[in-house]
C-alpha positions as CSV (number, residue, x, y, z in Angstrom):
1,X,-14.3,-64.1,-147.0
2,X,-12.3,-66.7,-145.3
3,X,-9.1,-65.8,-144.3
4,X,-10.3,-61.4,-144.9
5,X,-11.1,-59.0,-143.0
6,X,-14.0,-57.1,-144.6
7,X,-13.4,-53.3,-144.0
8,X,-15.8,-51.4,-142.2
9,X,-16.6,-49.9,-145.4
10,X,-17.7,-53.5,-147.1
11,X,-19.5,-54.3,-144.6
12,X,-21.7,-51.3,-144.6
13,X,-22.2,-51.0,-148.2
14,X,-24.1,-54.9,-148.2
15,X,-27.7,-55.4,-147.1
16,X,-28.9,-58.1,-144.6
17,X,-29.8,-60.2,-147.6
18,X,-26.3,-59.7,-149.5
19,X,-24.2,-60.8,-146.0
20,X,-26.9,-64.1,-145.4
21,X,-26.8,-65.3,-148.8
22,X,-22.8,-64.5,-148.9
23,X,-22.0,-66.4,-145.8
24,X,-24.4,-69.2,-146.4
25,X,-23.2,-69.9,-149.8
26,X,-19.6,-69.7,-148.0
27,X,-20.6,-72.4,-146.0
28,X,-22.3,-74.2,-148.3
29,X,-25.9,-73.9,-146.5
30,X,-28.7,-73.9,-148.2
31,X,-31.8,-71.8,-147.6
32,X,-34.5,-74.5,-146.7
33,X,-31.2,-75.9,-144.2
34,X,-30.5,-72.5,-142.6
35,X,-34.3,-71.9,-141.8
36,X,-34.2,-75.1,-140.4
37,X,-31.3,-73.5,-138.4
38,X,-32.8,-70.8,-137.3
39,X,-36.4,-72.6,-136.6
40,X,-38.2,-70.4,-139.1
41,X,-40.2,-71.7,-141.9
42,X,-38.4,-72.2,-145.3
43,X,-40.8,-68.6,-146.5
44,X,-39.3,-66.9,-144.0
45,X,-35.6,-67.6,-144.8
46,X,-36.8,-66.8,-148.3
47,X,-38.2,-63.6,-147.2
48,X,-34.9,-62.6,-145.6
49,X,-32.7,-63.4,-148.6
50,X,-35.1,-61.3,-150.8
51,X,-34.4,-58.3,-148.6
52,X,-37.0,-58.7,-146.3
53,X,-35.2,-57.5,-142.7
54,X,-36.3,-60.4,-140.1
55,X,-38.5,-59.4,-137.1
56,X,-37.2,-62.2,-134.9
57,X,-34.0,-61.6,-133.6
58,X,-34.1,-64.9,-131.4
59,X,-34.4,-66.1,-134.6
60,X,-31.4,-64.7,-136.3
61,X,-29.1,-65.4,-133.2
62,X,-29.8,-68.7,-133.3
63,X,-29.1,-69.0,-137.0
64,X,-25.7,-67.0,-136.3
65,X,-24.8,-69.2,-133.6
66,X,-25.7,-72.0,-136.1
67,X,-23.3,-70.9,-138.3
């Protein structure tokens, strides 16, 4: 969504899974890359782009700061 700003509405209507896998692919990141990222294992980041919501928020900060 480069160069959009995703009303508040958007952004509440997509899951955890639907905004990693959006932004990731944005960036061009894989999955196994952004666990690496976020120093999870590759079943983890799988979890979370299944739907799975992550447990670990140091986790997920350090993936967003990552990205």
């Amino acid at each position: 969504m480069r160069g959009k700003n995703p009303s508040a509405k958007d952004v509440k209507s997509k899951t955890w899974s639907d905004r990693l896998k959006s932004v990731l692919k944005e960036k061009g990141i894989s999955l196994r890359k952004a666990a690496s990222l976020a120093e999870v294992s590759p079943s983890v980041m799988d979890g979370w782009s299944a739907g799975a919501m992550p447990t670990d928020a140091v986790a997920v900060k350090r993936l967003c700061d990552a990205l």
